[in-house]
mmCIF file as gemmi writes it, N, C-alpha and C atoms, coordinates in Angstrom:
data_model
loop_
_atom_site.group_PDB
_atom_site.id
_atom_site.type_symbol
_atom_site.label_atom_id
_atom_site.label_alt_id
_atom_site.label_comp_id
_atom_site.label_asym_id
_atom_site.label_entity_id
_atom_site.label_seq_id
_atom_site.pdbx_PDB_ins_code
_atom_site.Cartn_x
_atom_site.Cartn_y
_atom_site.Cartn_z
_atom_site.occupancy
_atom_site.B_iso_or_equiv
_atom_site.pdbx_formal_charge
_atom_site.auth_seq_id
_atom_site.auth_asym_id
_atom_site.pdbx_PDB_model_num
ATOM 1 N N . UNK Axp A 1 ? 0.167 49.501 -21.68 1 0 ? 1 A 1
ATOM 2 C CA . UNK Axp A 1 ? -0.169 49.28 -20.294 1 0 ? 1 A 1
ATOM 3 C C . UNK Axp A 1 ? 0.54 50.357 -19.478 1 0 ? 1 A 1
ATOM 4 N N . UNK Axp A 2 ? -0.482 50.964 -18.212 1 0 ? 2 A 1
ATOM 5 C CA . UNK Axp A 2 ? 0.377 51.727 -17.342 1 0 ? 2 A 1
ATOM 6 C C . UNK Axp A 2 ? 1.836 51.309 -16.559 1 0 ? 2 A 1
ATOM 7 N N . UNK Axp A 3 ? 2.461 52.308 -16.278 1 0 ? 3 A 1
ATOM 8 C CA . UNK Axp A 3 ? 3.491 51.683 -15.608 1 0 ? 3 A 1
ATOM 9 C C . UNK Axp A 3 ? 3.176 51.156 -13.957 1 0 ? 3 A 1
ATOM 10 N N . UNK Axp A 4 ? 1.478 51.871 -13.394 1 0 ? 4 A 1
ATOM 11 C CA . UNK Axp A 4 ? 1.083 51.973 -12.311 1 0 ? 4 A 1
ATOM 12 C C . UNK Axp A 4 ? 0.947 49.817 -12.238 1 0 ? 4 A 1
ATOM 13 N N . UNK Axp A 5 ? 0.018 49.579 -13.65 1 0 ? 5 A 1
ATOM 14 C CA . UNK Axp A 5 ? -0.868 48.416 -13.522 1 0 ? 5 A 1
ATOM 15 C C . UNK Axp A 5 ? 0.516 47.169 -13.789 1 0 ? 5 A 1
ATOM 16 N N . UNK Axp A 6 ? 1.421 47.839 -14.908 1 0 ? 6 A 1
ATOM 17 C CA . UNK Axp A 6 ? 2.267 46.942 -15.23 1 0 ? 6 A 1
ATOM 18 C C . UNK Axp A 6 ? 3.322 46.427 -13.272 1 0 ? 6 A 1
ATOM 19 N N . UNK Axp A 7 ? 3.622 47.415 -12.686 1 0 ? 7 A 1
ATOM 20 C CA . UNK Axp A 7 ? 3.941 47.222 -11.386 1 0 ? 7 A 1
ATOM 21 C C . UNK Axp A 7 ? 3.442 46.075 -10.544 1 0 ? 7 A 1
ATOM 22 N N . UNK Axp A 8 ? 1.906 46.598 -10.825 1 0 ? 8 A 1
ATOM 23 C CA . UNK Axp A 8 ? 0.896 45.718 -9.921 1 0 ? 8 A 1
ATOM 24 C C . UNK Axp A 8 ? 1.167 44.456 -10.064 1 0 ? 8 A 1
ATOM 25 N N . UNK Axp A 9 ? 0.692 44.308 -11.687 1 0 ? 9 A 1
ATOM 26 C CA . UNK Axp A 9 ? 1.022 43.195 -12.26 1 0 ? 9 A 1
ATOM 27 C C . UNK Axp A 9 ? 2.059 42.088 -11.729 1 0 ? 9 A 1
ATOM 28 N N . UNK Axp A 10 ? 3.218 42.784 -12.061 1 0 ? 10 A 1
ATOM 29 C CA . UNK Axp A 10 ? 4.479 41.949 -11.507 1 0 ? 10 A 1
ATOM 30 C C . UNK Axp A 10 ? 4.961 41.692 -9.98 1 0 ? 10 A 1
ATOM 31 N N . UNK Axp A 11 ? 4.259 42.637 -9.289 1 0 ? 11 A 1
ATOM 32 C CA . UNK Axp A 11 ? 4.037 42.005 -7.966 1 0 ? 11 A 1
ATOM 33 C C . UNK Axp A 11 ? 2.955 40.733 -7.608 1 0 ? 11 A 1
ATOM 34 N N . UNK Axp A 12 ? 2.405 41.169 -8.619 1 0 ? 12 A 1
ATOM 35 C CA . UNK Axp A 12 ? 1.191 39.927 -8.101 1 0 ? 12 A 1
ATOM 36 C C . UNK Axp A 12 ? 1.68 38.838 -8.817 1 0 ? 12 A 1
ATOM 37 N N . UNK Axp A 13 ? 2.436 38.734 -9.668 1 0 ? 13 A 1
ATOM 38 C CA . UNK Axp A 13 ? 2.901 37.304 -10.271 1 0 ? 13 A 1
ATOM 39 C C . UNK Axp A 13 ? 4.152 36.839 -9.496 1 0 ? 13 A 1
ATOM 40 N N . UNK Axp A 14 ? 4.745 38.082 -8.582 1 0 ? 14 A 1
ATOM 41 C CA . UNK Axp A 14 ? 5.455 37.497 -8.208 1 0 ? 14 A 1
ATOM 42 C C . UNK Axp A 14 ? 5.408 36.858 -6.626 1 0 ? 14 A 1
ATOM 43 N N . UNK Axp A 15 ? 4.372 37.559 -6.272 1 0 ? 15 A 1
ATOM 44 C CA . UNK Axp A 15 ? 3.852 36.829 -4.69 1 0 ? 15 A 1
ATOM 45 C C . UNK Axp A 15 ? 2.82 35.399 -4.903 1 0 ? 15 A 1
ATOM 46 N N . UNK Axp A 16 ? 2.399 35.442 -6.092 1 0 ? 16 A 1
ATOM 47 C CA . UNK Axp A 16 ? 2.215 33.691 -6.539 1 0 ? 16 A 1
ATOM 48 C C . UNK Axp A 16 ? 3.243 32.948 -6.93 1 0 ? 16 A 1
ATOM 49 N N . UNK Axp A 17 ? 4.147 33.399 -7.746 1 0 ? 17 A 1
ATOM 50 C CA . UNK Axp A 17 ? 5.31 32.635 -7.685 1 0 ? 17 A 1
ATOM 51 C C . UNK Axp A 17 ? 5.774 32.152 -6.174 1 0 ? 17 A 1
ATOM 52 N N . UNK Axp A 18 ? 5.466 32.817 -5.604 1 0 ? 18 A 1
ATOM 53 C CA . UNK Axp A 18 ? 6.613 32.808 -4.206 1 0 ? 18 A 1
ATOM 54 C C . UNK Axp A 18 ? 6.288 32.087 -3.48 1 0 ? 18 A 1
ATOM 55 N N . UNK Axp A 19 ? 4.678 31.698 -3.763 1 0 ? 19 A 1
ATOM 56 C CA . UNK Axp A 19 ? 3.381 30.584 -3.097 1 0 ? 19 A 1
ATOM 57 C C . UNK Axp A 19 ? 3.596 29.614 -3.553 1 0 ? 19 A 1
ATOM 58 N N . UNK Axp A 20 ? 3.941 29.129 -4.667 1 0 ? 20 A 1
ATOM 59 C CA . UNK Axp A 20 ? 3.886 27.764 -5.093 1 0 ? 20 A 1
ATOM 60 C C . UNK Axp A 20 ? 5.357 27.121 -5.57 1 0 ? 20 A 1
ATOM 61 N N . UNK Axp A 21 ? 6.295 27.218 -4.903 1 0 ? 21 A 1
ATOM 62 C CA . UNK Axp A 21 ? 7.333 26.733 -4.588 1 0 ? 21 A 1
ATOM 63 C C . UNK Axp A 21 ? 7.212 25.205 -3.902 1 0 ? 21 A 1
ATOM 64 N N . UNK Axp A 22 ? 7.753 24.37 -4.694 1 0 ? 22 A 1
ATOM 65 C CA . UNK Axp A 22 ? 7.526 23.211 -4.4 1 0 ? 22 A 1
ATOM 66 C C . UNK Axp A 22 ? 9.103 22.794 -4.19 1 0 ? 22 A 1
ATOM 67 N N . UNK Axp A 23 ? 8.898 21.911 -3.254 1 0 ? 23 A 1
ATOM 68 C CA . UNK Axp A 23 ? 10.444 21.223 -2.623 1 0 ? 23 A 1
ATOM 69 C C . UNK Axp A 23 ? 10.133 19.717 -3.115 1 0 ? 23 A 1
ATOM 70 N N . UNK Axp A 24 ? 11.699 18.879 -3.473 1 0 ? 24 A 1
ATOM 71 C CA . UNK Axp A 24 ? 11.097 17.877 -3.983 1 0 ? 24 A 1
ATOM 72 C C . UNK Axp A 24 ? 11.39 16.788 -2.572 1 0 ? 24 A 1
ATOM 73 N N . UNK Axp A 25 ? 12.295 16.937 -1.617 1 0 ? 25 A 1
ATOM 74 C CA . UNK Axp A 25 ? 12.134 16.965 -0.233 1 0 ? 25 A 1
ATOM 75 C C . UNK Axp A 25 ? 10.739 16.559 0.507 1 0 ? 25 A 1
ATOM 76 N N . UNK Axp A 26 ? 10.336 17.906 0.445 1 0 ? 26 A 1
ATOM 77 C CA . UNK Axp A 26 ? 8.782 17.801 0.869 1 0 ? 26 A 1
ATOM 78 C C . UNK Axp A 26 ? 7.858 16.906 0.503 1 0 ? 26 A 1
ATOM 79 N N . UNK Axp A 27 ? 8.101 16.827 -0.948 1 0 ? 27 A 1
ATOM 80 C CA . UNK Axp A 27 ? 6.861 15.663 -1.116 1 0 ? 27 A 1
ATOM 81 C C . UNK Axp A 27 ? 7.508 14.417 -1.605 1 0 ? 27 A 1
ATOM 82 N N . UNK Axp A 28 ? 8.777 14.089 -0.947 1 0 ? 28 A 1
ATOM 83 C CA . UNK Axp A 28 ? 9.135 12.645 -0.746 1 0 ? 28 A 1
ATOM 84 C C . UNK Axp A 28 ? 9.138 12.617 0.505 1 0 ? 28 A 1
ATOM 85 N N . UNK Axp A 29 ? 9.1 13.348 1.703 1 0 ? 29 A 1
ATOM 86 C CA . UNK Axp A 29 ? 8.539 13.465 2.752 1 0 ? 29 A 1
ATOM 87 C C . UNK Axp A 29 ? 7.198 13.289 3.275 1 0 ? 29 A 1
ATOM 88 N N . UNK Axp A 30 ? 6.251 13.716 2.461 1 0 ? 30 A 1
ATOM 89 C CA . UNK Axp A 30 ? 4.654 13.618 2.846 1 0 ? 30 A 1
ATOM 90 C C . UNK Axp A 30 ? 4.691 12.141 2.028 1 0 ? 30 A 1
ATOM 91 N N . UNK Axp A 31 ? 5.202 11.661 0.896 1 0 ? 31 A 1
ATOM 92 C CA . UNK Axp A 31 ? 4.836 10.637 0.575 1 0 ? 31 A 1
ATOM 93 C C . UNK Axp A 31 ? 5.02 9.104 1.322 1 0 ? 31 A 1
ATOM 94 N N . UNK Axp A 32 ? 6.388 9.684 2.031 1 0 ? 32 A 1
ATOM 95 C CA . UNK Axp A 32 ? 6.681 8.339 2.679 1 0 ? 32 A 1
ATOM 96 C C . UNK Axp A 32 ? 6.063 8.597 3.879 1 0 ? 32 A 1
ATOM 97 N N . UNK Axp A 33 ? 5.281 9.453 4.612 1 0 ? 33 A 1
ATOM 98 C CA . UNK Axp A 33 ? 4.585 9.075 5.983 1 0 ? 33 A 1
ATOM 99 C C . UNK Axp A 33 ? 3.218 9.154 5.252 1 0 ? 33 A 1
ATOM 100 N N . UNK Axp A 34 ? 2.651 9.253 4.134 1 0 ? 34 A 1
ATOM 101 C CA . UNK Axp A 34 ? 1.833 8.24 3.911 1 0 ? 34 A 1
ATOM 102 C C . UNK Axp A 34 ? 1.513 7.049 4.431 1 0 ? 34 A 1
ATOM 103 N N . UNK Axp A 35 ? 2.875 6.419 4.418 1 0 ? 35 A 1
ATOM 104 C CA . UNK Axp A 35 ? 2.993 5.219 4.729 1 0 ? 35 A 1
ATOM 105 C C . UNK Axp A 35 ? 3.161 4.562 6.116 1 0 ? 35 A 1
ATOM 106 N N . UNK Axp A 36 ? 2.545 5.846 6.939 1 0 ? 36 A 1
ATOM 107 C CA . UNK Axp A 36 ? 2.55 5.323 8.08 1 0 ? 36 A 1
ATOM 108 C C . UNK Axp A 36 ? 1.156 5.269 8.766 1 0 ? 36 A 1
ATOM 109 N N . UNK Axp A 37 ? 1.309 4.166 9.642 1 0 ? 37 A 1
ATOM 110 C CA . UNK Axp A 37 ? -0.054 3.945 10.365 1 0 ? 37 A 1
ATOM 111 C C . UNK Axp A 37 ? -1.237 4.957 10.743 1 0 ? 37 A 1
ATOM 112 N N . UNK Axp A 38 ? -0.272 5.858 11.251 1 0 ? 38 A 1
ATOM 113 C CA . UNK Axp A 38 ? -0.749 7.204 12.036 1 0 ? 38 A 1
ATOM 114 C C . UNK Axp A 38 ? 0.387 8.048 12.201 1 0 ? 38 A 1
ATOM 115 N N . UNK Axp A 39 ? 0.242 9.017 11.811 1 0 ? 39 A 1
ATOM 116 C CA . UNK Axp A 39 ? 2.075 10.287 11.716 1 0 ? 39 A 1
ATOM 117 C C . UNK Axp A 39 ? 1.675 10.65 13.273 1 0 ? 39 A 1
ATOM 118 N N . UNK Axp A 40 ? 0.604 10.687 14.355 1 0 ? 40 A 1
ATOM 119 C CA . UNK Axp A 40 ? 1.225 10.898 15.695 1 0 ? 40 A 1
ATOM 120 C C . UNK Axp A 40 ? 1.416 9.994 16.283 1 0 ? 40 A 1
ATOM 121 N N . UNK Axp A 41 ? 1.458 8.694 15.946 1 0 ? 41 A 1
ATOM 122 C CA . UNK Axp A 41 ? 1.585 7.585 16.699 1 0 ? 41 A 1
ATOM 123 C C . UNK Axp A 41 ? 2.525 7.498 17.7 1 0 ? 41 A 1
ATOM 124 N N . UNK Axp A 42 ? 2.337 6.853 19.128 1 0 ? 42 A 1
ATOM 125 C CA . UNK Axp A 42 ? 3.188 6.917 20.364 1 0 ? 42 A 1
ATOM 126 C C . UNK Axp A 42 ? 3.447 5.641 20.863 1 0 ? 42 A 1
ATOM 127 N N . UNK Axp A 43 ? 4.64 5.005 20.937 1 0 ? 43 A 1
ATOM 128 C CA . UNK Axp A 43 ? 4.61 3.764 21.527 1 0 ? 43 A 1
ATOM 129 C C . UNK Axp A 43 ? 3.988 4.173 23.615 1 0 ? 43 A 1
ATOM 130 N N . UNK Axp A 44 ? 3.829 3.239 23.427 1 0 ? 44 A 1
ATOM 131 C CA . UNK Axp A 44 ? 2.918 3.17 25.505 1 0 ? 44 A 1
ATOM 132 C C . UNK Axp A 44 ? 4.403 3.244 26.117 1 0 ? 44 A 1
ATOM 133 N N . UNK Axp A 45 ? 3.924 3.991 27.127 1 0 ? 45 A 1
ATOM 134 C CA . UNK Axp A 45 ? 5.376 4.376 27.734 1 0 ? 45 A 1
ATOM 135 C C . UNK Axp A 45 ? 4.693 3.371 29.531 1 0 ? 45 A 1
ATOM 136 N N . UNK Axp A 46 ? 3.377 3.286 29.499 1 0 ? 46 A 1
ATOM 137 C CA . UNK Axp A 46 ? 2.487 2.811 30.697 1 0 ? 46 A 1
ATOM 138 C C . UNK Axp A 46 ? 2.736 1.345 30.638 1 0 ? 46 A 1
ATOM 139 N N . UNK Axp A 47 ? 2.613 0.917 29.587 1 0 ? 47 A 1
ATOM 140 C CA . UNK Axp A 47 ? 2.229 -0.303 29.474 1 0 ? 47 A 1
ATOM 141 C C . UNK Axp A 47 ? 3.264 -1.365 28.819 1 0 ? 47 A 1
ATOM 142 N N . UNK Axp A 48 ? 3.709 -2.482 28.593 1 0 ? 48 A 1
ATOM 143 C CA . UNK Axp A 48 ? 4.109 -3.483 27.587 1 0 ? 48 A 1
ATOM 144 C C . UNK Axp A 48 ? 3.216 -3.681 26.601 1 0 ? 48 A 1
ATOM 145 N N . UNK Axp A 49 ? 3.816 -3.455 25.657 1 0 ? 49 A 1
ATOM 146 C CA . UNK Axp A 49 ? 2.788 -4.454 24.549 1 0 ? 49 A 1
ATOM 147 C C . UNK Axp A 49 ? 2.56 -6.135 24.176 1 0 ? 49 A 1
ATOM 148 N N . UNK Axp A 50 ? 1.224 -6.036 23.793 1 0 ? 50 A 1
ATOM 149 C CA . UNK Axp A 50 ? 0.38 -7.387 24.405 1 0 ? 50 A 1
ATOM 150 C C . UNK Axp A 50 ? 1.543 -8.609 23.297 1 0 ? 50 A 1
ATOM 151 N N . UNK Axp A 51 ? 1.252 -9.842 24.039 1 0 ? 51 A 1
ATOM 152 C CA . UNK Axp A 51 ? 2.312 -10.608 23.419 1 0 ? 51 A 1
ATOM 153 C C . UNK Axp A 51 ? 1.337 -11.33 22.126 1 0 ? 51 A 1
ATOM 154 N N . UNK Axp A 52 ? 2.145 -12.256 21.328 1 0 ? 52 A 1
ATOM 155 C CA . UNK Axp A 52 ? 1.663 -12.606 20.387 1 0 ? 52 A 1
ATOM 156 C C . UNK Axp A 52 ? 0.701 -13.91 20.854 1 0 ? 52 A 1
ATOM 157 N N . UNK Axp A 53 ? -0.485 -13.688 19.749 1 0 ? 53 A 1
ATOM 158 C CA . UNK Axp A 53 ? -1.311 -15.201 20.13 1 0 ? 53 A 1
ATOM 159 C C . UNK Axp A 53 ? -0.809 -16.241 19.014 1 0 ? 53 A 1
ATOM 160 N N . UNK Axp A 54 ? 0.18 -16.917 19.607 1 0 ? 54 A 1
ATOM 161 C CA . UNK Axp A 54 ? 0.638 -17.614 18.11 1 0 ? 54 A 1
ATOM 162 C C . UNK Axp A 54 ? -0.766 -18.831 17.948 1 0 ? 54 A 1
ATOM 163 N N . UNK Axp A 55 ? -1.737 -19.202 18.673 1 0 ? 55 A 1
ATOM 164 C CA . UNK Axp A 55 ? -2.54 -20.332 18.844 1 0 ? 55 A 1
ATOM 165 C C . UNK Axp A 55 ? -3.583 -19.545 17.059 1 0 ? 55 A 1
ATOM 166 N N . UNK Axp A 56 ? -3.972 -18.433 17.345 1 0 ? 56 A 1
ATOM 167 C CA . UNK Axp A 56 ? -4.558 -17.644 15.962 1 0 ? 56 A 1
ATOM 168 C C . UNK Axp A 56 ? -3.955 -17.557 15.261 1 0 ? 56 A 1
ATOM 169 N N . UNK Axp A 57 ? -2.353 -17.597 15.359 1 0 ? 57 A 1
ATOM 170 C CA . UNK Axp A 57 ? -1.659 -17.522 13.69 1 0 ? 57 A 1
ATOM 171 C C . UNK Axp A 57 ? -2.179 -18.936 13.032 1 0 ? 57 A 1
ATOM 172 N N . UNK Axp A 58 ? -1.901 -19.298 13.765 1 0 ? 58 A 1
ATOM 173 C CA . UNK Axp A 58 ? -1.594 -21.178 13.588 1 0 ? 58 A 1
ATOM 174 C C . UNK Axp A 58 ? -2.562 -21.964 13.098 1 0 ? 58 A 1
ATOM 175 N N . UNK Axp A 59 ? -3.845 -21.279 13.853 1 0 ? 59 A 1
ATOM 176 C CA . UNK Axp A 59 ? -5.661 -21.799 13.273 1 0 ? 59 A 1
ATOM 177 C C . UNK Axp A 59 ? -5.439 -20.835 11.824 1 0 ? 59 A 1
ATOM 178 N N . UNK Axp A 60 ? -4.962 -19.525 11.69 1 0 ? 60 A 1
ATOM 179 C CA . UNK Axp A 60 ? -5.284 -18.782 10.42 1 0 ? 60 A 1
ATOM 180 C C . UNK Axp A 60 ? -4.562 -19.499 9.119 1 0 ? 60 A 1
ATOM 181 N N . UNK Axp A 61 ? -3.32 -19.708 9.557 1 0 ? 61 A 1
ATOM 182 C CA . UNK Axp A 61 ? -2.65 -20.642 8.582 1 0 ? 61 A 1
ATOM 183 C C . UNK Axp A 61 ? -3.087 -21.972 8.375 1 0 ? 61 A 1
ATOM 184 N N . UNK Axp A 62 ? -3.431 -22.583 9.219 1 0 ? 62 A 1
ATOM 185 C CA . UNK Axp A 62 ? -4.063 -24.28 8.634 1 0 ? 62 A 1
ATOM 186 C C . UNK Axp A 62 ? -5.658 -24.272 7.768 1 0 ? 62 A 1
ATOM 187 N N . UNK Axp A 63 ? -6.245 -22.746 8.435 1 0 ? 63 A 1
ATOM 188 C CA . UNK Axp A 63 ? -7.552 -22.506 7.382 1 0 ? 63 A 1
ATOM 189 C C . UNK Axp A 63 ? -7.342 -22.36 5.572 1 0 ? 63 A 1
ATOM 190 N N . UNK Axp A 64 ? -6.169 -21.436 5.777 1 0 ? 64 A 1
ATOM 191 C CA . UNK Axp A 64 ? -6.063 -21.226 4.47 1 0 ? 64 A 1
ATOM 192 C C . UNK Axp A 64 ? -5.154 -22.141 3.923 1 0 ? 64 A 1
ATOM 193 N N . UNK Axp A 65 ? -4.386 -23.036 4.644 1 0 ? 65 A 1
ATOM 194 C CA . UNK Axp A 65 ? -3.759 -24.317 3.829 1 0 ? 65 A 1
ATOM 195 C C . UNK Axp A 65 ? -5.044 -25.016 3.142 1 0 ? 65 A 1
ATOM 196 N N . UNK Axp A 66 ? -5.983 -25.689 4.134 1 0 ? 66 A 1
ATOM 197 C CA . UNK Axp A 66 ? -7.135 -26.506 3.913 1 0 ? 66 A 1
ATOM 198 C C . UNK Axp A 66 ? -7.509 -25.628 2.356 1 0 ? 66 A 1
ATOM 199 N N . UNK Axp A 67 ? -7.621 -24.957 2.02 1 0 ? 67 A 1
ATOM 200 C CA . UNK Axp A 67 ? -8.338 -24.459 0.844 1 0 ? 67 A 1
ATOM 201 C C . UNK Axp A 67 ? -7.416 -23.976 -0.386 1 0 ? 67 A 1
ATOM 202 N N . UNK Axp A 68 ? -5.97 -23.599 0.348 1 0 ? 68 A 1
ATOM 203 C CA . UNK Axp A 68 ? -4.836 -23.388 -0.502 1 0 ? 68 A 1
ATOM 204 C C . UNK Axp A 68 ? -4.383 -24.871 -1.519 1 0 ? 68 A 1
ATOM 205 N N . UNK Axp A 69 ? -3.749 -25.477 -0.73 1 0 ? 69 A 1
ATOM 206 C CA . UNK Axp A 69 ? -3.349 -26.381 -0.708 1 0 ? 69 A 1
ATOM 207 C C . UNK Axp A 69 ? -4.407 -27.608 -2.088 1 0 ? 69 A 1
ATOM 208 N N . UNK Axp A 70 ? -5.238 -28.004 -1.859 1 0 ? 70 A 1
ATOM 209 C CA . UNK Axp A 70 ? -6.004 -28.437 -2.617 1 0 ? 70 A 1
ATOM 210 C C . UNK Axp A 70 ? -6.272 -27.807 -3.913 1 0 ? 70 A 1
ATOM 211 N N . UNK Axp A 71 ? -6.946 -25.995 -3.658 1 0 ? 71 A 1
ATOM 212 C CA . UNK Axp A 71 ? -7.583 -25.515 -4.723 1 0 ? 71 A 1
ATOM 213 C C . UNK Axp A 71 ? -6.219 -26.068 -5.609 1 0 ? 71 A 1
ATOM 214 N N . UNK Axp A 72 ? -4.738 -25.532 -5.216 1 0 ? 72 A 1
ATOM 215 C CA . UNK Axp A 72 ? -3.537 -25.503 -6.128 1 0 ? 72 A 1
ATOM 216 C C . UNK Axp A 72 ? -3.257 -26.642 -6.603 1 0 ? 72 A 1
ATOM 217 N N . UNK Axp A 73 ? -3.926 -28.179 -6.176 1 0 ? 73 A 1
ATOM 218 C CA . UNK Axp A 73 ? -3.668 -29.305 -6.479 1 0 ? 73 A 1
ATOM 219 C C . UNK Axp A 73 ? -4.412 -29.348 -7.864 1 0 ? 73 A 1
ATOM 220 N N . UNK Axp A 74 ? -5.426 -28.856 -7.518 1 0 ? 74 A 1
ATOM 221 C CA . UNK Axp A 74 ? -7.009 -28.781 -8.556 1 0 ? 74 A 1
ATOM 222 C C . UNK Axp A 74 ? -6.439 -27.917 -10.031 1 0 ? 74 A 1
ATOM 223 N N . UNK Axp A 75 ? -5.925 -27.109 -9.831 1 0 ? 75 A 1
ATOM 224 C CA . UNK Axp A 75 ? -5.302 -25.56 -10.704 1 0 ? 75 A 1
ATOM 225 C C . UNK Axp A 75 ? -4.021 -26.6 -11.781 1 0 ? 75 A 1
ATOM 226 N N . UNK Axp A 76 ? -3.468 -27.083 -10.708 1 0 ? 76 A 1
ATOM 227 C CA . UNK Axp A 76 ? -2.122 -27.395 -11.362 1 0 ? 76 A 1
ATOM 228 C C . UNK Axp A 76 ? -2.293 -29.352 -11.679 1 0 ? 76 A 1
ATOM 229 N N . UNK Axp A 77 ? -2.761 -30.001 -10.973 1 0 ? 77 A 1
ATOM 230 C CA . UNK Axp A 77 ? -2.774 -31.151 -11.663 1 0 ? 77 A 1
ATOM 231 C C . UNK Axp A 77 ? -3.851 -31.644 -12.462 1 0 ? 77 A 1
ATOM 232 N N . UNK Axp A 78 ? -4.832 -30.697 -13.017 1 0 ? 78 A 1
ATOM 233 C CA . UNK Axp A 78 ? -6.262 -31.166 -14.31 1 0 ? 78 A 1
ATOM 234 C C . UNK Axp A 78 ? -5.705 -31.42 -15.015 1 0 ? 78 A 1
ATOM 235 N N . UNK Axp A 79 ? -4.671 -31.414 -15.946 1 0 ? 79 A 1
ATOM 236 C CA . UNK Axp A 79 ? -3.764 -32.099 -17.247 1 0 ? 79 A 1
ATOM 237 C C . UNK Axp A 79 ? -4.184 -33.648 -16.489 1 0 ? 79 A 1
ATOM 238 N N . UNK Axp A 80 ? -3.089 -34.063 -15.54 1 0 ? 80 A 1
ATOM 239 C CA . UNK Axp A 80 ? -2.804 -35.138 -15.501 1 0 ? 80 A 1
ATOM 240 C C . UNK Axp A 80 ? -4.475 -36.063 -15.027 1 0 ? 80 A 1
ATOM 241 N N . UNK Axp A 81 ? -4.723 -35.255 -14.325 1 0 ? 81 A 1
ATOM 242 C CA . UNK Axp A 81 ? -6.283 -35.957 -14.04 1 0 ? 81 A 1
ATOM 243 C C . UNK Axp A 81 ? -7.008 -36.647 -15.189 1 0 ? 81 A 1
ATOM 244 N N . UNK Axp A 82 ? -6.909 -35.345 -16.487 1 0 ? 82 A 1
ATOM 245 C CA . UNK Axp A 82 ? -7.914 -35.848 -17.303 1 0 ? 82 A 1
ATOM 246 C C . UNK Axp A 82 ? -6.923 -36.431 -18.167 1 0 ? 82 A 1
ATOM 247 N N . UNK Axp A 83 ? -5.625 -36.847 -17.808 1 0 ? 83 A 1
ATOM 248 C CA . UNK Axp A 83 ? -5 -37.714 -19.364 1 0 ? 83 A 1
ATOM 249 C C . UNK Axp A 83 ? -5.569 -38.943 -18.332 1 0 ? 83 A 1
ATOM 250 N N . UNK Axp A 84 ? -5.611 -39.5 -16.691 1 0 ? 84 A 1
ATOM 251 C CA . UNK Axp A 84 ? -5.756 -40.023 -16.789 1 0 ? 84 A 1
ATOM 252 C C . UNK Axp A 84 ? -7.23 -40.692 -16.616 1 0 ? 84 A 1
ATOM 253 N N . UNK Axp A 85 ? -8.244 -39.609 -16.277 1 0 ? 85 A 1
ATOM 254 C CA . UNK Axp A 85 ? -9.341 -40.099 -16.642 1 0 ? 85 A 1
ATOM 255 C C . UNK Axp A 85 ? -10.358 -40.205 -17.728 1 0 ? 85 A 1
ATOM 256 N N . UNK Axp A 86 ? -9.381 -39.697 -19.03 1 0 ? 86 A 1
ATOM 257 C CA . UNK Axp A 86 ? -9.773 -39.854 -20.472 1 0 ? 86 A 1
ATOM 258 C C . UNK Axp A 86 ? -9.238 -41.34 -21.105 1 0 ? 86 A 1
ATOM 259 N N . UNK Axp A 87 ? -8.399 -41.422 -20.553 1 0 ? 87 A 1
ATOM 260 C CA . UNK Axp A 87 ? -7.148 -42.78 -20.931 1 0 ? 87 A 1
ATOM 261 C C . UNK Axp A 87 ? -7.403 -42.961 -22.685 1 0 ? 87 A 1
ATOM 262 N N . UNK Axp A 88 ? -7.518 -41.219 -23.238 1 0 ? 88 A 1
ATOM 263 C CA . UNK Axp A 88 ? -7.196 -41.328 -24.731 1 0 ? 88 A 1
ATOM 264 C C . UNK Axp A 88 ? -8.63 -41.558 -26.016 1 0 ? 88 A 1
ATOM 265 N N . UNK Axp A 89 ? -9.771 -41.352 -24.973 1 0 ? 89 A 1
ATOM 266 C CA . UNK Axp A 89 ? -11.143 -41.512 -25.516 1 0 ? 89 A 1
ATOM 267 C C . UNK Axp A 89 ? -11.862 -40.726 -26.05 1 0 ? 89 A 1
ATOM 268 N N . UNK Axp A 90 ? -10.91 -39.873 -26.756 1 0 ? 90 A 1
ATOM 269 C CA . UNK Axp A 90 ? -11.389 -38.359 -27.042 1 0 ? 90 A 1
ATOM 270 C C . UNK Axp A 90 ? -11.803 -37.975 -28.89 1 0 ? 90 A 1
């Protein structure tokens, strides 16, 4: 190989080297604002923020009791159901 191309060469491997330098910083940085809502997000400097409707927590939680609550009765007490609505007739 020339000494012209061998030159070239090693400049050009070394201005890609120089490109792909990775910080491990950086991408525990991009990873944890992943985790954010929106990376420009601004709290309202105009306004208060709106208060809670606890009346919708309260309907959301008794919906999913009504269906919690039972299905888990259904899940977890069929043993005893069917010992006692077999009463051994099996």
């Amino acid at each position: 190989m020339s000494p012209i191309i061998a030159r070239l060469a090693a400049r050009r491997a070394a201005n890609i080297a120089g490109r792909r330098q990775f910080s491990g910083m950086q991408n525990l940085r991009s990873f944890a604002r992943s985790f954010e809502a929106h990376p420009f997000e601004r709290l309202p400097v105009a306004n208060n923020s709106q208060g809670a409707d606890w009346g919708k927590q309260a309907k959301r939680v008794a919906s999913q009791g009504a269906i919690f609550i039972p299905g888990m009765l259904l899940v977890l007490g069929w043993p005893a159901l069917a010992k006692t609505g077999l009463d051994g007739h099996i």
